[in-house]
C-alpha positions as CSV (number, residue, x, y, z in Angstrom):
1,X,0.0,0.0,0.0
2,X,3.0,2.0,0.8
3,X,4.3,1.5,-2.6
4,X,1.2,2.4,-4.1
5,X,1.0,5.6,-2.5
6,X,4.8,6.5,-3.4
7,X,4.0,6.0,-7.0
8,X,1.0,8.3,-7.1
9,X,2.7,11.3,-5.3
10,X,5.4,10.6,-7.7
11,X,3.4,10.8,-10.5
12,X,1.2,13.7,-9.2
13,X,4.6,15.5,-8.4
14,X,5.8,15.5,-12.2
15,X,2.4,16.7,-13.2
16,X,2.5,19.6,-11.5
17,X,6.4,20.3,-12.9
18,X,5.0,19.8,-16.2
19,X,2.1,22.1,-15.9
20,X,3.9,25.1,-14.2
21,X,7.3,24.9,-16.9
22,X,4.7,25.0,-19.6
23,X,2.7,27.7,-18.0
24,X,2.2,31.0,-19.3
25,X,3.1,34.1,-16.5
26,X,3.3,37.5,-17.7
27,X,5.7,38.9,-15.9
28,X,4.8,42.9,-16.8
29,X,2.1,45.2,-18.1
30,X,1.8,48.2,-19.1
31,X,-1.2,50.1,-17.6
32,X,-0.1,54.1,-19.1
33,X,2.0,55.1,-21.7
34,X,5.3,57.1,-20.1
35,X,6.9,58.4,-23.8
36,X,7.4,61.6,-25.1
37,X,4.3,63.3,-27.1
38,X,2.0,60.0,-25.4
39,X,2.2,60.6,-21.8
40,X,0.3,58.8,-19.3
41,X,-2.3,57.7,-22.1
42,X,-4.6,54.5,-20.4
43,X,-4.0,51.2,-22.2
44,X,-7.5,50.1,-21.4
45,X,-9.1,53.1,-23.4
46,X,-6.5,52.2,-26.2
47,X,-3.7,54.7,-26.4
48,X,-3.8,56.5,-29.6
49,X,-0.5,56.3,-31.2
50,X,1.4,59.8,-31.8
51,X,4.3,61.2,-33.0
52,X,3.8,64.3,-30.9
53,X,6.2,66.8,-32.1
54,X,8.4,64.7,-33.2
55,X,7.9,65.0,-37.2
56,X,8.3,61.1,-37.8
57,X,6.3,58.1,-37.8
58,X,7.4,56.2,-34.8
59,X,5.1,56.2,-31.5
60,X,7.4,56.6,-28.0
61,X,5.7,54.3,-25.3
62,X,8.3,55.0,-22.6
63,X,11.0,58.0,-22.3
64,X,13.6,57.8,-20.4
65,X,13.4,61.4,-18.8
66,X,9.1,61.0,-18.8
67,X,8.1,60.8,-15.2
68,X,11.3,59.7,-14.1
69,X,11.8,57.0,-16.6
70,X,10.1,54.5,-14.5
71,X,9.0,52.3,-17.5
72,X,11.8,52.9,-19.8
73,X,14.4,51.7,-17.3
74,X,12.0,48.3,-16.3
75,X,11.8,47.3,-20.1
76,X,15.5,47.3,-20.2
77,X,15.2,45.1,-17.5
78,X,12.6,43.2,-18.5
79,X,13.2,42.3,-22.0
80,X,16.8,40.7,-21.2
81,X,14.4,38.0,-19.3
82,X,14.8,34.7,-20.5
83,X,12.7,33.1,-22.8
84,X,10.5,35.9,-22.6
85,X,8.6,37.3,-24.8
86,X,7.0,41.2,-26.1
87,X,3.1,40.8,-26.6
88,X,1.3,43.9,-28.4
89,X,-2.4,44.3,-28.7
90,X,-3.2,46.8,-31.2
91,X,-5.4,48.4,-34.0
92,X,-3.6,49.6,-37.0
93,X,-0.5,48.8,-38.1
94,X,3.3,48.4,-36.4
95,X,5.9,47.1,-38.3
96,X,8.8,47.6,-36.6
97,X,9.4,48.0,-32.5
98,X,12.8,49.1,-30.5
99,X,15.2,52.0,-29.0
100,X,16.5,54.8,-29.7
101,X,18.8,56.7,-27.7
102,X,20.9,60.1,-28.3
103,X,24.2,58.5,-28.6
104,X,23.4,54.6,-30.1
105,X,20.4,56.3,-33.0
106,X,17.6,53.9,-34.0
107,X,18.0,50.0,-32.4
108,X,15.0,48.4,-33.9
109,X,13.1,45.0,-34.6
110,X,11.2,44.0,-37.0
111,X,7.4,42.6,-36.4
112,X,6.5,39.6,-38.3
113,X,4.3,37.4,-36.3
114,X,0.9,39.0,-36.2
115,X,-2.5,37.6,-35.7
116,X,-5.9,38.9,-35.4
117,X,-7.7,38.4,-32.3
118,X,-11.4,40.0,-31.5
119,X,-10.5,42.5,-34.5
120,X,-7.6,43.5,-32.9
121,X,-3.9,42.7,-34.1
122,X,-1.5,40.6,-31.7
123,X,1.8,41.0,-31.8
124,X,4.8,38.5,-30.5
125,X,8.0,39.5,-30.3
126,X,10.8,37.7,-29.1
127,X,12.7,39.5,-26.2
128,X,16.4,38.2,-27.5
129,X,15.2,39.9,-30.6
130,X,15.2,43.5,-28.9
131,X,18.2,42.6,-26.7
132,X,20.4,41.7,-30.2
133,X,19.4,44.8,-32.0
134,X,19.4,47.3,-29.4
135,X,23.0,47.0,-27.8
136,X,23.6,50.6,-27.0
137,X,20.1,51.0,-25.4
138,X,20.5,47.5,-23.5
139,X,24.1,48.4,-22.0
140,X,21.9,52.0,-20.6
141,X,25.9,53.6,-20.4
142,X,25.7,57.1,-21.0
143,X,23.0,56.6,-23.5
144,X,21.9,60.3,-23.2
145,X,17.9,60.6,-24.2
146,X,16.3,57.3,-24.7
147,X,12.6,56.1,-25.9
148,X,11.1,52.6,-26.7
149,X,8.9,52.9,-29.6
150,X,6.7,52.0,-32.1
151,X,6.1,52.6,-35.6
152,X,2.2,52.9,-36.6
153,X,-0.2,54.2,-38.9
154,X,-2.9,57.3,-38.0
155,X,-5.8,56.1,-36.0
156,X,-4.5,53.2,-34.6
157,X,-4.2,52.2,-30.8
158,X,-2.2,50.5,-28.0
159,X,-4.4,48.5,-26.2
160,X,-1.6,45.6,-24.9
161,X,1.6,45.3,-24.0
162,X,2.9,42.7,-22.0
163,X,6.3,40.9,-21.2
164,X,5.8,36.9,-21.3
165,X,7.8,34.3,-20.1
166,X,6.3,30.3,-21.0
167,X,4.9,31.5,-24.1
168,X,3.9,28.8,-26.7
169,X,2.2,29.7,-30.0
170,X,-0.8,28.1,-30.8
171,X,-1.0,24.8,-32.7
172,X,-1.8,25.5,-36.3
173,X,-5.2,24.2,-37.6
174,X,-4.6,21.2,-39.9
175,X,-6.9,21.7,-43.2
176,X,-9.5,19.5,-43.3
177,X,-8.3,16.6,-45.8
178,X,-9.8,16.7,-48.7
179,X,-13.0,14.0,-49.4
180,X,-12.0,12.3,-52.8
181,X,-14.7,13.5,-55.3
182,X,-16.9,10.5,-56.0
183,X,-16.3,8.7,-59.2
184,X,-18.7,9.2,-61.7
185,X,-20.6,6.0,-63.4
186,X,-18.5,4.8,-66.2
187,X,-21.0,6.0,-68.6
188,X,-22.7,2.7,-70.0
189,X,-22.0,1.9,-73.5
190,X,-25.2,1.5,-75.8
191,X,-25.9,-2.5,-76.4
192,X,-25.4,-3.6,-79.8
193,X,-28.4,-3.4,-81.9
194,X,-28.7,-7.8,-82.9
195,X,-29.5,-7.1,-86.8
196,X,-33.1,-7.6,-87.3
197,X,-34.1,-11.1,-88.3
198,X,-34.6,-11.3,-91.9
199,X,-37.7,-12.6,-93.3
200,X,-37.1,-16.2,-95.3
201,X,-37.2,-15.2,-99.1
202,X,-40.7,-16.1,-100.8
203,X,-40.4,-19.2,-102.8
204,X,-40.3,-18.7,-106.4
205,X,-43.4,-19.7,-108.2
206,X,-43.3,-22.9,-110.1
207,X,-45.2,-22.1,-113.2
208,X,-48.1,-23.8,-113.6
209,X,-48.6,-26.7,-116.0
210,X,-50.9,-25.0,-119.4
211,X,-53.6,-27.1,-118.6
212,X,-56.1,-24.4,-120.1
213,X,-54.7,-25.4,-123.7
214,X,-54.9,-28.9,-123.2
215,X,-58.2,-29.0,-121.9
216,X,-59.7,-26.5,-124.9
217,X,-57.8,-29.7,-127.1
218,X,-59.7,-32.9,-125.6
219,X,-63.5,-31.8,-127.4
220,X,-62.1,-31.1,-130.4
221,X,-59.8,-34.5,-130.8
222,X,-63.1,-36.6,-129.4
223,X,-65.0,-34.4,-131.7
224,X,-62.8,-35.1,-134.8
225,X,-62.9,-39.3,-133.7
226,X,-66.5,-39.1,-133.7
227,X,-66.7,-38.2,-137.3
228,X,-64.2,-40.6,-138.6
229,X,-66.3,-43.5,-137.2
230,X,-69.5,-42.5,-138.5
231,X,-67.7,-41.9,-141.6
232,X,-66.9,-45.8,-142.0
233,X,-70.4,-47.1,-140.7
C-alpha cells in the first residue's frame, strides 16, 4: 500500500512540474503610456498612437526622462528576461518595434508574427530579438535621451503590451483533408443493336402446268374421232 501511494505522489509531483514549466506568467504590463508626445495615455481606453512633435512616424511608449523614466528603465530590464517574450495588442498597423537613444540612434526589430484576435492585431515578439538589436540602449551607459517605440499608422491604438515568459504559440489548424470527389458511373455503353431477323425469301413460283390449252384440245380430238367412225359405218 505504501508503494502504491509513493507512486502516485510521484506521478502527481511531475504533473504539477510539467504544468507550471509550460505555464504562461506575464511577468509585466503596461497600464499608461510614459513616452514623449504620449504621456500617461490608459492602455484600457487604447492609447492612440502619436508622433507628438516629433515629425516622424514612430510612437514613444516610454522616455527615459518621462516621469522619471520608470518604464523605460524596467523594459531594459525586463526584455533581457529569458525566454520571454514582447506581446502587443493593437489596431492599426506596427511594423517595426525598438530604441532609440541620443548616442546609439535607431535599435530596432522587425514585427512579423501578427494575428488577429477579437478584430484586434497581436503581436509577439521575441525579447532576444530587442536585446540583439538594441546594444547601446540595453548596455543603458551614457546613453543620453532614450525612448522605446513603435512605428504605426494614423488612427491606430495601443491597447496591450505585455512581457511573457512560457509563451507557446498556438498549434496550427490542420486543413481539413480533402473528401476524394466521388467517381462518376462509367458511362454505360449503348448495347449492340442484334441485326433484325430477316424474313425467309418467298419461294419462287413454279409455273403452272398449261392445262387451259390442253383441256380446250380434248373436245375437239373426241370431236374429230366421232366423225371418222361415223364416216366408216
Amino acid at each position: 500500500m505504501k508503494k502504491l501511494l509513493a507512486i502516485v505522489l510521484a506521478v502527481a509531483m511531475v504533473m504539477a512540474l510539467s504544468v507550471s514549466v509550460f505555464a504562461e506568467d506575464v511577468v509585466y504590463t503596461m497600464e499608461t503610456t510614459e513616452g514623449q508626445g504620449m504621456e500617461s495615455l490608459a492602455l484600457a481606453d487604447g492609447a492612440v498612437f502619436s508622433t507628438g512633435d516629433n515629425g516622424d512616424s514612430y510612437a514613444r511608449i516610454a522616455t527615459n526622462w518621462v516621469n522619471g523614466g520608470s518604464i523605460y528603465s524596467q523594459l531594459i530590464s525586463l526584455v533581457q528576461t529569458e525566454g520571454a517574450v514582447l506581446r502587443l495588442t493593437y489596431t492599426g498597423t506596427i511594423t517595426v518595434v525598438g530604441f532609440q537613444t541620443e548616442n546609439g540612434g535607431y535599435e530596432l526589430t522587425n514585427v512579423t508574427d501578427i494575428t488577429e484576435v477579437d478584430g484586434k492585431n497581436v503581436a509577439i515578439i521575441p525579447c532576444a530579438d530587442i536585446v540583439a538589436n538594441a546594444p547601446v540602449a540595453i548596455a543603458n551607459d551614457n546613453v543620453g535621451w532614450g525612448n522605446f517605440m513603435v512605428d504605426y499608422t494614423e488612427g491606430g491604438a495601443l491597447y496591450g503590451f505585455e512581457i511573457v515568459t512560457g509563451y507557446e504559440a498556438p498549434a496550427a489548424e490542420e486543413p481539413a483533408a480533402e473528401e476524394p470527389a466521388a467517381e462518376e458511373p462509367a458511362a454505360e455503353e449503348p448495347a449492340a443493336e442484334e441485326p433484325a431477323a430477316e424474313e425467309p425469301a418467298a419461294p419462287a413460283e413454279t409455273p403452272a402446268p398449261a392445262t387451259g390449252l390442253a383441256l380446250a384440245v380434248v373436245p375437239a380430238v373426241i370431236a374429230l374421232a366421232a366423225v371418222a367412225v361415223s364416216k366408216k359405218h
